[in-house]
N, C-alpha and C positions, 0 to 999 in steps of 0.2 A: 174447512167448512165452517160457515158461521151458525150463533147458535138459535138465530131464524132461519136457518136452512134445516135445521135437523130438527126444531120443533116443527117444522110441517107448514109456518107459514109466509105470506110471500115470499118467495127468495128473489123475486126481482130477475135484472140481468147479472151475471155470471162475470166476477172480476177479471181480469187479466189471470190475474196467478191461478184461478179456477178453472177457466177454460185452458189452460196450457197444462196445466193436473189435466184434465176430462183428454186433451188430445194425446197427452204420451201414455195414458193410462188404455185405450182404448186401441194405440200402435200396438202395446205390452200384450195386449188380449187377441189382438190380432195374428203374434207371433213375428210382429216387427221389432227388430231393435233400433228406437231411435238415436241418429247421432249425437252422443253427448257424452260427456266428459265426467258426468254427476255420479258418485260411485253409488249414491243411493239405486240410481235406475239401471245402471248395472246390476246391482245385486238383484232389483225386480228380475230384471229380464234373465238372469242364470235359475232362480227361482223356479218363477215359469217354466222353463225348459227344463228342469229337471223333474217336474210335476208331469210335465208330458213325457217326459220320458218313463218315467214310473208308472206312468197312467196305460203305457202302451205294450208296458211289457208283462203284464198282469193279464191273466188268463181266466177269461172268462168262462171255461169249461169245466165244472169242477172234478177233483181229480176222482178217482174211484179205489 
């Protein structure tokens, strides 16, 4: 992100490498794993799914 993106003013349109960040960032949140080779987005996406998994096995009833 540039550093007129994060002080707030114009950001204009959205570079290549940004828009391609915003779309596999948004697959990730989705719970898609996009095809790719990049071990960085692998490790996103294991991340992720281990967040959900934790998220879902936590028990909202508290014990007594």
């Amino acid at each position: 992100m540039t550093p007129e993106r994060l002080s707030g003013e114009d950001p204009g349109e959205l570079s290549a490498e940004e828009h391609l960040t915003d779309v596999l960032l948004d697959a990730l949140a989705a719970g898609q794993m996009p095809d790719s080779g990049d071990p960085a987005l692998r490790l996103l996406a294991a991340l992720a799914d281990d967040v959900d998994q934790r998220r879902s096995s936590v028990s909202m009833t508290p014990s007594t």
